[in-house]
N, C-alpha and C positions, 0 to 999 in steps of 0.2 A: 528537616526542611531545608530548603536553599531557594537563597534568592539572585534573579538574572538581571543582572545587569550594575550591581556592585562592584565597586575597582580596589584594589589597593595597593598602591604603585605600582601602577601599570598591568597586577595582574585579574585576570576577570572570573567573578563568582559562575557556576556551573560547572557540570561532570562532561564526563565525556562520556558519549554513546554509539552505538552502529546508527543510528540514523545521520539527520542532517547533523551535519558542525553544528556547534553550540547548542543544541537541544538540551533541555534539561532532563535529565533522569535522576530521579530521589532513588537516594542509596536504601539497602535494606537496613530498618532498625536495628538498632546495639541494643541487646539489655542493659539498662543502666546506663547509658553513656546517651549525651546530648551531641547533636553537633551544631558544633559553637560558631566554624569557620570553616568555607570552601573555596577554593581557590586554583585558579587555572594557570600553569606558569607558560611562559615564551616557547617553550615546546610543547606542550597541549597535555601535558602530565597533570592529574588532578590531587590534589591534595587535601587534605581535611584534617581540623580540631577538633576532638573530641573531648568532655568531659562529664566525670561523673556526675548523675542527678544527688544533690545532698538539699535539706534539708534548713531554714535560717536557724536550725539551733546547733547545728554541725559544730564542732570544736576543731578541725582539720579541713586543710584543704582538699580540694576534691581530687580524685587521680586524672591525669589530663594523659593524651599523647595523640601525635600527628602521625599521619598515615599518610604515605603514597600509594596510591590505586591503578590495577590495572582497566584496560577500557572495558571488562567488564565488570569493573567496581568493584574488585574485589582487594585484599589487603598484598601489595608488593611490599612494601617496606615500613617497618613501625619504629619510632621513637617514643618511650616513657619519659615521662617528666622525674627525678630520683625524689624516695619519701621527703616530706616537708614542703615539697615545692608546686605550685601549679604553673602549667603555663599559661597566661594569660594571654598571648598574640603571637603570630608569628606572620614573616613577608619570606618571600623569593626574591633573589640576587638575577643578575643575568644569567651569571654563569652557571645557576642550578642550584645553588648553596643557598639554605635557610638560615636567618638568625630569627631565634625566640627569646621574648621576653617573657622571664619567670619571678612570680613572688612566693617567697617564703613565709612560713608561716609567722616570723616574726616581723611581716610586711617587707622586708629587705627585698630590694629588686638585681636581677641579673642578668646577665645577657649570655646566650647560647648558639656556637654559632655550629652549622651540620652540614655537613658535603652533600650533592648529590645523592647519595646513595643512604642519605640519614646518618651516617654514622660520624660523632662527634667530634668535634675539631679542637675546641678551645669553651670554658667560660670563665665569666669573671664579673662580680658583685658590681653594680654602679654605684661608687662613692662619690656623695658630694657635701663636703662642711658647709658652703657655702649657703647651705640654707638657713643657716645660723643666723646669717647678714642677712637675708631678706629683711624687705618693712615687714615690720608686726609682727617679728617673728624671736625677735632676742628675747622677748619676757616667757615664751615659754618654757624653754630648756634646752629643746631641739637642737641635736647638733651634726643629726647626718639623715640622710635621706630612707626615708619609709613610705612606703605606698599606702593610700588609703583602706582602711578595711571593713568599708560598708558595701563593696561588690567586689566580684573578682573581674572587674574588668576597666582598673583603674591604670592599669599599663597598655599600650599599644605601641608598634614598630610599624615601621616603612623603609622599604629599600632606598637608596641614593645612590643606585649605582651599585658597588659592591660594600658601600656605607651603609648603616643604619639610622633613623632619626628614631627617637626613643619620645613620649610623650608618658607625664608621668603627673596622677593626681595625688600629691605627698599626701602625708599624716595630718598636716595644716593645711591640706584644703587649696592648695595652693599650684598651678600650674606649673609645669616644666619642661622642659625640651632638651635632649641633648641628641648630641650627634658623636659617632664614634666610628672608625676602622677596623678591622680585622685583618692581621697580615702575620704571615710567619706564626699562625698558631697561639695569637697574642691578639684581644681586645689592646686598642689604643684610649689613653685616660678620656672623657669624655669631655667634649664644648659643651657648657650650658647657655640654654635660654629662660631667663624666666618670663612666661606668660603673661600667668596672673598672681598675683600676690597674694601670700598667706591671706586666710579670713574666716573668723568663728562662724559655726554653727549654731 
């Protein structure tokens, strides 16, 4: 399924078809694969998330990967997620380059960032102690950032240009924001914002 008229940073849900601009056309079913996320970039190129359908007693994450489509929706170009990891988001840059945010199975979040053409540039884990120092947070133990692990869709990205804003619901339940660059083949360390503050369940 896909829905019209979604944004995300700038870019807009629906495929591309021989009819009118914007029309919507549902891609043919995947066995096994849902799609998660559809997405139209500044040059009219469609793209889409895919992931495995699993099960709430699953002990792994589900196999993910983004596809670029040609206009008759069929597969140009594919990117996998590597074992242990799913993707959980990914945005479009101006310049055609994707960054995805991936969690691991041990919730650790990362960022990945893919040229035009998908093929990979650079990744590198989001570290942050600092969630140590949140309120409410010193009596746990916690001393580095873990994504939540009652949905796989506790991470989300947005472009900033050729920045990424990263939003991220930790272990503790707790909001967070970071903003980071890509340059020379090299994530830059990340700005945090906290949110919302750690809080039990």
């Amino acid at each position: 399924t896909s829905s019209a008229g979604a944004t995300n940073g700038g870019e807009s849900s629906g495929a591309a078809g021989d009819g009118d601009a914007g029309a919507e056309v549902a891609l043919a079913p995947v066995p096994g694969l849902s799609e998660r996320k559809r997405v139209r970039d500044a040059r009219g190129r469609d793209l889409v998330l895919e992931a495995e359908l699993l099960g709430f007693t699953a002990t792994r994450p589900p196999l993910t990967r983004v596809r670029s489509l040609t206009r008759a929706l069929e597969t140009d170009r594919a990117w996998s997620a590597p074992d242990g990891k799913y993707v959980a988001d990914f945005c479009v840059h101006p310049s055609g380059a994707l960054t995805l945010v991936l969690i691991a199975v041990d919730q650790r979040v990362s960022l990945t960032r893919l040229d035009p053409e998908l093929a990979e540039l650079g990744s590198a884990e989001l570290h942050d102690p600092a969630v140590a120092t949140d309120p409410h947070a010193a009596e746990t133990g916690v001393s580095e950032l873990a994504a939540a692990g009652l949905a796989f869709d506790s991470a989300h990205v947005a472009a900033s240009g050729e920045g990424a804003v990263v939003s991220v619901v930790s272990s503790l339940n707790a909001v967070i924001a970071y903003r980071a660059s890509f340059d020379a083949g090299a994530w830059s360390p990340p700005a945090r914002t906290l949110v919302e503050p750690p809080f039990g369940l």
